[in-house]
Backbone as numpy.savetxt, mean C-alpha at the origin, in Angstrom:
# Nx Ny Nz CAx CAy CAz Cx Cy Cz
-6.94 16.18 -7.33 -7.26 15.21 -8.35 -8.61 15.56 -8.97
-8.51 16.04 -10.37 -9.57 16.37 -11.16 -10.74 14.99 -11.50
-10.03 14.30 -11.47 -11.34 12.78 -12.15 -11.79 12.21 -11.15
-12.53 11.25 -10.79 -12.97 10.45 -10.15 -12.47 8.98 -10.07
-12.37 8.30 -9.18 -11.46 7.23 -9.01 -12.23 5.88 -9.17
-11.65 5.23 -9.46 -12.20 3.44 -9.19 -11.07 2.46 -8.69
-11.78 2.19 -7.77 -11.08 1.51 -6.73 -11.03 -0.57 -6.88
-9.77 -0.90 -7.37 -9.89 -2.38 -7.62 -9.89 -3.16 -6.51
-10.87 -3.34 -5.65 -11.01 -4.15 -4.03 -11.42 -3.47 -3.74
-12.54 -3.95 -2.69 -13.34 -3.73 -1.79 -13.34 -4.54 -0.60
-12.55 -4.96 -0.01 -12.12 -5.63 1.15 -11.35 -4.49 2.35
-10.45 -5.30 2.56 -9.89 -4.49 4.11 -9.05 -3.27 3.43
-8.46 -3.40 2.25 -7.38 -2.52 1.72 -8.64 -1.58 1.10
-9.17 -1.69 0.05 -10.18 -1.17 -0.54 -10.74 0.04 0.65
-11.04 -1.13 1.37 -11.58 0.30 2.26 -10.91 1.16 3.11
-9.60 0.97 3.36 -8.40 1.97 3.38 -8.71 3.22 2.10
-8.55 2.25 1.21 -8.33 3.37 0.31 -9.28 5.00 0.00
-10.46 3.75 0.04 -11.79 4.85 -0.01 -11.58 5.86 1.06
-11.20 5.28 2.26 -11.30 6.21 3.39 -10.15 7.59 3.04
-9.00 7.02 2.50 -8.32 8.02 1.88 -8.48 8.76 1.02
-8.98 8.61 -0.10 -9.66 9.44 -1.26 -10.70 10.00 -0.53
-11.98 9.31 0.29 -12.98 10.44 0.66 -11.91 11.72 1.67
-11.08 11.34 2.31 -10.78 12.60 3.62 -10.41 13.67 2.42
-9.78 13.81 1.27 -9.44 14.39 0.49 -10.23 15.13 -0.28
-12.14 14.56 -0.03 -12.98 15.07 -0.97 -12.81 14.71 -3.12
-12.32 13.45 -2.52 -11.78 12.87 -4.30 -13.31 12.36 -4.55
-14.02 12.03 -4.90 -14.84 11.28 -5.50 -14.34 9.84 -5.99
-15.16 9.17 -5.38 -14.79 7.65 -5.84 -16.11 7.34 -6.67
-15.85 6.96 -7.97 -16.92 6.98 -8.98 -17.52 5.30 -8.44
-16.60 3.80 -8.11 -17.42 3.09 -7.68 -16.01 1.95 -7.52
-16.70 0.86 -6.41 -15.31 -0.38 -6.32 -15.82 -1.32 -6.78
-14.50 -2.48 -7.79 -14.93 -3.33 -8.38 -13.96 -4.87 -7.66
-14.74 -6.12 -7.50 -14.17 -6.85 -6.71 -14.87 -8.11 -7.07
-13.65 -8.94 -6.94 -13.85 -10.23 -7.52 -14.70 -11.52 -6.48
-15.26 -10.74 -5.77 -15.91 -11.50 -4.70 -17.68 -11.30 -5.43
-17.99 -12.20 -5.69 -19.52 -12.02 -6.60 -20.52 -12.14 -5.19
-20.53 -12.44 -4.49 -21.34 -11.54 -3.34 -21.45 -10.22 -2.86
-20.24 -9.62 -3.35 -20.39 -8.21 -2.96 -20.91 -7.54 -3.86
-20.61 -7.52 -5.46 -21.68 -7.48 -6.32 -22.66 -6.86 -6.18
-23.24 -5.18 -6.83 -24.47 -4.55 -6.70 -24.73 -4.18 -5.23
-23.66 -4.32 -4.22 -23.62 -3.99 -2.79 -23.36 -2.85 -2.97
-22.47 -2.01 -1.57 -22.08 -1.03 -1.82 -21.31 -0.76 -0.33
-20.33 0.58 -0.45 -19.40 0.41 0.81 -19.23 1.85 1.01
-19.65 2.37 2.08 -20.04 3.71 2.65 -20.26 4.66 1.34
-21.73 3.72 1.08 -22.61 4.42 -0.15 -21.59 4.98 -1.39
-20.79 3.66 -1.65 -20.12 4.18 -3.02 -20.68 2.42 -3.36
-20.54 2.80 -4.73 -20.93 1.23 -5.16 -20.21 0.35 -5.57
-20.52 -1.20 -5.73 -19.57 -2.23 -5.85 -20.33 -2.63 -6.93
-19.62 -2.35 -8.17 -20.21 -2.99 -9.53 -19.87 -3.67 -10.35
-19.25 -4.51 -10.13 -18.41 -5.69 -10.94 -17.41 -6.55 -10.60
-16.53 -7.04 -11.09 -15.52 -7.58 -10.76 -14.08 -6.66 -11.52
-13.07 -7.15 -11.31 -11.57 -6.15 -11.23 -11.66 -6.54 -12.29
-12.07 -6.98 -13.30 -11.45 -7.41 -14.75 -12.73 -6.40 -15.70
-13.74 -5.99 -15.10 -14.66 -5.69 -15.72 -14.28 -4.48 -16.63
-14.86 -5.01 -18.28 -13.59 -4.63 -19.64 -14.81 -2.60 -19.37
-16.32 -3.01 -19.64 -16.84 -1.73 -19.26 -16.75 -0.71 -18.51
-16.17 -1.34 -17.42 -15.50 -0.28 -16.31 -14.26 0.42 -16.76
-13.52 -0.77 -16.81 -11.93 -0.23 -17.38 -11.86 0.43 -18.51
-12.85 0.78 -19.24 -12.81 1.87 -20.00 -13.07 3.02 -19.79
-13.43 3.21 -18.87 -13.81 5.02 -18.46 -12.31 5.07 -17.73
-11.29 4.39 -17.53 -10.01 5.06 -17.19 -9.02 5.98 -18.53
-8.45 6.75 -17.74 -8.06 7.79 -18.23 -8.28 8.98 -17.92
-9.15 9.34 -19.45 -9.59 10.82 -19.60 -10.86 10.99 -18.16
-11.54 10.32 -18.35 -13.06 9.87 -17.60 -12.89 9.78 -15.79
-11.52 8.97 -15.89 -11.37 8.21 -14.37 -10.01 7.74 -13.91
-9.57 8.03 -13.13 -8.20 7.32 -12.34 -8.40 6.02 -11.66
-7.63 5.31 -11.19 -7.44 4.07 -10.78 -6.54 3.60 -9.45
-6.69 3.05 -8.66 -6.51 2.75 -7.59 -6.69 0.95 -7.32
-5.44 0.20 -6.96 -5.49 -1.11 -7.28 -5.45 -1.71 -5.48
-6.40 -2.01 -4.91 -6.37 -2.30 -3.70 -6.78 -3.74 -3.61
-5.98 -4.41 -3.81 -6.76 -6.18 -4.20 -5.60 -6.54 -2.58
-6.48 -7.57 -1.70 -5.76 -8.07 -0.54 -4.00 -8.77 -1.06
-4.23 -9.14 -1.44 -2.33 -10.05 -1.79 -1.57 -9.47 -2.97
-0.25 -9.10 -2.53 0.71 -8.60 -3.16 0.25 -9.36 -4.77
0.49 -10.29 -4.64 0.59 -11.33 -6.65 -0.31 -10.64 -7.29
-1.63 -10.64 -6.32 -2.94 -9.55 -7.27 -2.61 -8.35 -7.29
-2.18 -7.76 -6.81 -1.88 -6.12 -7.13 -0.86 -5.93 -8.31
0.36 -6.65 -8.11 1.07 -6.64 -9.04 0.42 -6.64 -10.62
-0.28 -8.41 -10.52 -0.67 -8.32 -12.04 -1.84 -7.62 -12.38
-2.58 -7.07 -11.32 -3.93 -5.66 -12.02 -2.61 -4.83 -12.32
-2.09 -4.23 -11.77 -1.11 -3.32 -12.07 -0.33 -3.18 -13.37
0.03 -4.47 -13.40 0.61 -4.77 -14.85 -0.17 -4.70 -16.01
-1.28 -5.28 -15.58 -2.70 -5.47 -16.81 -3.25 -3.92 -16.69
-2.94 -2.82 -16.16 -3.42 -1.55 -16.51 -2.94 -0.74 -17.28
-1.33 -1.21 -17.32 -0.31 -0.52 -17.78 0.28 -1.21 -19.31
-0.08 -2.35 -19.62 -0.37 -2.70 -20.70 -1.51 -2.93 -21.91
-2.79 -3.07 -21.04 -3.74 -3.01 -21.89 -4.45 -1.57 -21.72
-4.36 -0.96 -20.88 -5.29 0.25 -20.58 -3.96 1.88 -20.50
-2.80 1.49 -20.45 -2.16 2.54 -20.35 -1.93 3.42 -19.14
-2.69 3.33 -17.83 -2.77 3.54 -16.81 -2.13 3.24 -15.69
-1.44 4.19 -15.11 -0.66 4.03 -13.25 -1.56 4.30 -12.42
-1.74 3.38 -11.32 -2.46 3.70 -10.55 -1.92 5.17 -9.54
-2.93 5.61 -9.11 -2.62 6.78 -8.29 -2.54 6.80 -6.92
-2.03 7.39 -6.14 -1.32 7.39 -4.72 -2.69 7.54 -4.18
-2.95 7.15 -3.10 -3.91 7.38 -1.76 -3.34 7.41 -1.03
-3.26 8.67 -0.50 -2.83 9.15 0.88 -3.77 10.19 1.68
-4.25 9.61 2.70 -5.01 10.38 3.84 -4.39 11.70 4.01
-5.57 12.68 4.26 -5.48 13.47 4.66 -4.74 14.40 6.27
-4.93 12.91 6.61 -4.05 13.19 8.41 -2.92 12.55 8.15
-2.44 11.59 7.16 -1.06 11.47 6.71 -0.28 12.95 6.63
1.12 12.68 7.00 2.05 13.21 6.90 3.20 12.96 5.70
3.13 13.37 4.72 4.63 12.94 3.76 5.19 14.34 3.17
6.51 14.29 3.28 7.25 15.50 3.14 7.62 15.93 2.18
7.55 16.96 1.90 7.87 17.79 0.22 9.08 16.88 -0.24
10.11 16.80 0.22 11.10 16.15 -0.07 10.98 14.44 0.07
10.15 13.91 0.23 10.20 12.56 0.19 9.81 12.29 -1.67
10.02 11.03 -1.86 9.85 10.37 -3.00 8.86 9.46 -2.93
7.86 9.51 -3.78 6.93 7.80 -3.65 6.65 8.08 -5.62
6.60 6.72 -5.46 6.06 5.77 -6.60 4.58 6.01 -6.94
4.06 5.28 -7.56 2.42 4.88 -7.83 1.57 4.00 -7.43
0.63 4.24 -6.85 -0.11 3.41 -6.57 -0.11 3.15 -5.00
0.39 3.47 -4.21 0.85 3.57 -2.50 -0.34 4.05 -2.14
-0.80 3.42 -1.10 -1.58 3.64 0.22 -0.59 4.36 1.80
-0.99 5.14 2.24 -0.97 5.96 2.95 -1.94 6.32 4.07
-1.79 5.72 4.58 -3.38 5.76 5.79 -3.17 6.78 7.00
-4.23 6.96 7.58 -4.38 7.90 8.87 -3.44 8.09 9.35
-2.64 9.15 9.71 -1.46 9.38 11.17 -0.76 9.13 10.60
-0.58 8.14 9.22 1.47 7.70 8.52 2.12 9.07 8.29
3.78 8.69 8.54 4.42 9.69 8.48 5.63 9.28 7.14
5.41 9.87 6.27 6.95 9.43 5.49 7.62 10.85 5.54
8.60 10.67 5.97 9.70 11.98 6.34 10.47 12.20 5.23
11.39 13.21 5.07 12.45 13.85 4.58 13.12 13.10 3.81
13.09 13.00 2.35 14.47 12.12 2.05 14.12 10.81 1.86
13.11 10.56 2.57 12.29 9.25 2.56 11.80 8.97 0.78
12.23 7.41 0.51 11.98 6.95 -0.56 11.17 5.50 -0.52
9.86 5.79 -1.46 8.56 4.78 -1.37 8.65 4.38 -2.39
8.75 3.38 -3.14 8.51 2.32 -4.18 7.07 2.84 -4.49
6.44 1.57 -5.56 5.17 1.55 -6.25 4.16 0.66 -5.66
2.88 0.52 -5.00 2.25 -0.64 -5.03 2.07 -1.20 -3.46
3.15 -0.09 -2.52 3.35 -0.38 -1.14 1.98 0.15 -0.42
1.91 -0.44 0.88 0.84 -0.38 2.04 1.29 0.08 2.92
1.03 1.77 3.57 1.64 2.02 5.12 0.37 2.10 5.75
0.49 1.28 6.86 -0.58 1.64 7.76 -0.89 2.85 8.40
-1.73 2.67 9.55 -2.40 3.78 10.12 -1.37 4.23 10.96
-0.30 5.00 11.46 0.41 5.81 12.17 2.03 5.27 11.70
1.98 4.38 10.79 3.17 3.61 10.29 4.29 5.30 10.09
5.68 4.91 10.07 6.54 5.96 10.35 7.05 5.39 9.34
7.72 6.45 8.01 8.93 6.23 7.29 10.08 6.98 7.42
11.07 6.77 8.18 11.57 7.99 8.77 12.72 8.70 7.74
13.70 9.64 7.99 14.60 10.38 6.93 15.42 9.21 6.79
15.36 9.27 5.14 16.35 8.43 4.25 15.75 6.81 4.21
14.81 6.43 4.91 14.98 4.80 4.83 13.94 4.76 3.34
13.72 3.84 2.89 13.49 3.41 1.76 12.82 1.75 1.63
11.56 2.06 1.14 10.71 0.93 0.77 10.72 0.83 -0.61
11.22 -0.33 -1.31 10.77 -0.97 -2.67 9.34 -1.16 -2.60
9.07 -2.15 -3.81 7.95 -2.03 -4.42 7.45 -2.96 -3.21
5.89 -2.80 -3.28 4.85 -3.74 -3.06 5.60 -4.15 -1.43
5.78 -3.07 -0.66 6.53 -3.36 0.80 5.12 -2.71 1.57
4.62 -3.64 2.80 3.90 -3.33 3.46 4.22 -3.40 4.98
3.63 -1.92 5.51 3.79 -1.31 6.85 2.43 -1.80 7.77
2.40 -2.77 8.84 1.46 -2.57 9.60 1.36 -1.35 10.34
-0.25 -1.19 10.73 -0.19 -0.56 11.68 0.76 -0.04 12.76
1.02 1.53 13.12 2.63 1.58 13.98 3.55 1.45 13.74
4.11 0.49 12.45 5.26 0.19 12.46 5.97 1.07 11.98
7.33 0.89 12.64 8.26 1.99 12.33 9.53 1.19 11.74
9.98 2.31 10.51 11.05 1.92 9.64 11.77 3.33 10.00
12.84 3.30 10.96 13.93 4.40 11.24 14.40 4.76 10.06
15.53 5.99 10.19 16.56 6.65 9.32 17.09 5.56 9.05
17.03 5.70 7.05 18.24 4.99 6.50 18.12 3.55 6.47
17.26 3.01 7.32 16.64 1.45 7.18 16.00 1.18 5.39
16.52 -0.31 4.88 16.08 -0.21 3.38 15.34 -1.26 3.86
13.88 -1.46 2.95 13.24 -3.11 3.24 12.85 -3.31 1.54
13.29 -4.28 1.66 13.43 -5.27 0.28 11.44 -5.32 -0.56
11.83 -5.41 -1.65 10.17 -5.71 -2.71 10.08 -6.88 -1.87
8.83 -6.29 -1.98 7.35 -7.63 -1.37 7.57 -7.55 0.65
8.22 -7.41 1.21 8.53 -7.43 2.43 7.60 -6.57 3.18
7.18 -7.78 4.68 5.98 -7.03 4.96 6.74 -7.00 6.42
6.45 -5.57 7.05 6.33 -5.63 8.29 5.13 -5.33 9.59
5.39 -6.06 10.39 3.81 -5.98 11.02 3.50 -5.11 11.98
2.80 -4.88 12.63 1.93 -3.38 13.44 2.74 -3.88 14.38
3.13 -2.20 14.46 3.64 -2.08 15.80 5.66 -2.55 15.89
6.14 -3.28 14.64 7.13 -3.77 14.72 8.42 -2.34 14.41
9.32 -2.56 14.90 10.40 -1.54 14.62 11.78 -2.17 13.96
12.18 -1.03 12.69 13.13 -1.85 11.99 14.35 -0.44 12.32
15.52 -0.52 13.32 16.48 -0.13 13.55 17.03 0.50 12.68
17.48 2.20 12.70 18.33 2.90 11.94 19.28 1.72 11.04
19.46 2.31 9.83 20.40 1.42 8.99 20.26 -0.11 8.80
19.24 -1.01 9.21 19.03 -2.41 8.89 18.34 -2.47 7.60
18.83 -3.66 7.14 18.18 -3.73 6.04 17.58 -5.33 5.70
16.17 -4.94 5.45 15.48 -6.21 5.38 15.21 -6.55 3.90
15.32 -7.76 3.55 15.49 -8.25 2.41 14.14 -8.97 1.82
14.15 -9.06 0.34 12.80 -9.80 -0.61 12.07 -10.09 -0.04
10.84 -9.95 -0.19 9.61 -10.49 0.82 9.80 -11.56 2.48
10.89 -10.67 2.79 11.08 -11.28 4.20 9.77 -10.79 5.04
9.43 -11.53 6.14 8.33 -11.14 6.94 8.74 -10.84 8.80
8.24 -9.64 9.00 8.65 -9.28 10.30 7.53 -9.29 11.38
7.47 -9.86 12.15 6.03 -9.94 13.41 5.96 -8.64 13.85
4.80 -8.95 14.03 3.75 -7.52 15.01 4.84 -7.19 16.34
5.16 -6.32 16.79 5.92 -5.99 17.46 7.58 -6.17 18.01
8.03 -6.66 16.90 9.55 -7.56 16.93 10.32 -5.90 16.71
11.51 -6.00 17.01 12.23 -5.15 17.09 13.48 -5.68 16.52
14.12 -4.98 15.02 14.94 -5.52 14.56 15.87 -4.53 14.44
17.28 -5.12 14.84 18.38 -4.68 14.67 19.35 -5.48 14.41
19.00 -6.02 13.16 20.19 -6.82 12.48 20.03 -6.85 11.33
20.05 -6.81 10.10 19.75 -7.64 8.56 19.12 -8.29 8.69
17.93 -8.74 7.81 17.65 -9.95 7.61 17.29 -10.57 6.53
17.60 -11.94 5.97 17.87 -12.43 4.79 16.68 -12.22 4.22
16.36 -12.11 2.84 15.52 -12.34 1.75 14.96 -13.79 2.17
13.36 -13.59 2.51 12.34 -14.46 2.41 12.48 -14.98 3.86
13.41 -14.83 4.81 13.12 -15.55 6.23 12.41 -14.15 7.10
11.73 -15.07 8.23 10.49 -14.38 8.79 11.34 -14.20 10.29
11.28 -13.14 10.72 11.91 -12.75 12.19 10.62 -12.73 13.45
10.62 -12.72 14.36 9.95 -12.15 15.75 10.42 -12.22 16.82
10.51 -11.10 17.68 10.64 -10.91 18.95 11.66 -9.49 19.14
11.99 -9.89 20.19 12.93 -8.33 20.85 14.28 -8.76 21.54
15.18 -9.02 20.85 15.57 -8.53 19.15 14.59 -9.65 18.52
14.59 -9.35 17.40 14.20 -10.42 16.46 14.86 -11.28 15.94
14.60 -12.68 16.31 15.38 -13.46 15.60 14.30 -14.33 14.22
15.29 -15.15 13.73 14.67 -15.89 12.68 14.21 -17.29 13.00
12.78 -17.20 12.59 12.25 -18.19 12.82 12.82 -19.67 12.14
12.95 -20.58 12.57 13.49 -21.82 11.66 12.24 -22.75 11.16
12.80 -23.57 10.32 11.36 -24.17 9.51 11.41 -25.66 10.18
């Protein structure tokens, strides 16, 4: 990557990200975040100079600078995302660590985080906007839509699909061929081997669905 990056968050994702662009030797030109305490701070000596909307910043994208949308909650990523690609013309760009693993033959989208130790395998297909954690596994053939997040560890076997917005948590395992649906939510270590519906939340071993 020829330009220098700006990073939208500076929180827990944000600093995923940085950590990914620095192992790479990318230059991160500076992070901008809607938290006005962090403001004129700075985060392993890169700087925090504004907020995510800031119109001066968002003009050095492009020719000048690439972009990277790391805001904590799916709704905010989406609409920076949207607001880059309509007013500024801009996709955000992939961060993926350097001790990441992803395979010539895998597929990803824009804008994906990729952290330490993740593996996306063979065949493997990544949506736009998604979060794999630190040793998170995408194994041959399974497939994440958009804005799908991997805790820490977690493993998505061969051929497993998980639905836009759907988060699964560290350490949790989603069974060859299951398929998890629309922002369904899976617990930190649950082990799933069944379907599970769009928007209901599973935990345990097997995982069942929590009731309201």
């Amino acid at each position: 990557m020829e330009n220098p990056v700006i990073i939208l968050g500076a929180q827990t994702v944000g600093t995923a990200a940085l950590d990914a662009f620095t192992s790479n030797d990318v230059v991160v030109y500076c992070l901008l975040d809607d938290n006005p305490k962090l403001k004129d701070t700075d985060l392993h000596d890169v700087p925090i100079m504004g907020a995510t909307d800031d119109e001066e910043m968002l003009k050095l994208l492009g020719k000048k600078c690439e972009v990277f949308v790391a805001t904590e909650d799916t709704a905010s990523r989406k609409a920076l995302t949207n607001m880059l690609r309509e007013e500024y013309q801009q996709v955000p760009v992939n961060a993926i660590h350097r001790a990441a693993s992803v395979s010539e033959h895998a597929w990803l989208g824009h804008g994906n985080l990729v952290a330490a130790g993740a593996v996306v395998a063979s065949d493997a297909k990544v949506g736009s906007g998604c979060l794999i954690g630190v040793r998170a596994v995408v194994d041959v053939r399974a497939q994440l839509a958009d804005y799908v997040q991997l805790g820490a560890g977690a493993i998505v076997n061969a051929d497993a699909e998980i639905g836009e917005q759907a988060f699964i948590g560290s350490g949790a395992v989603v069974v060859s061929g299951v398929k998890i649906g629309a922002k369904a939510r899976v617990g930190a270590g649950a082990v799933v081997v069944a379907d599970v519906p769009a928007n209901q939340t599973v935990f345990g071993n097997p995982a069942q669905i929590i009731k309201n």
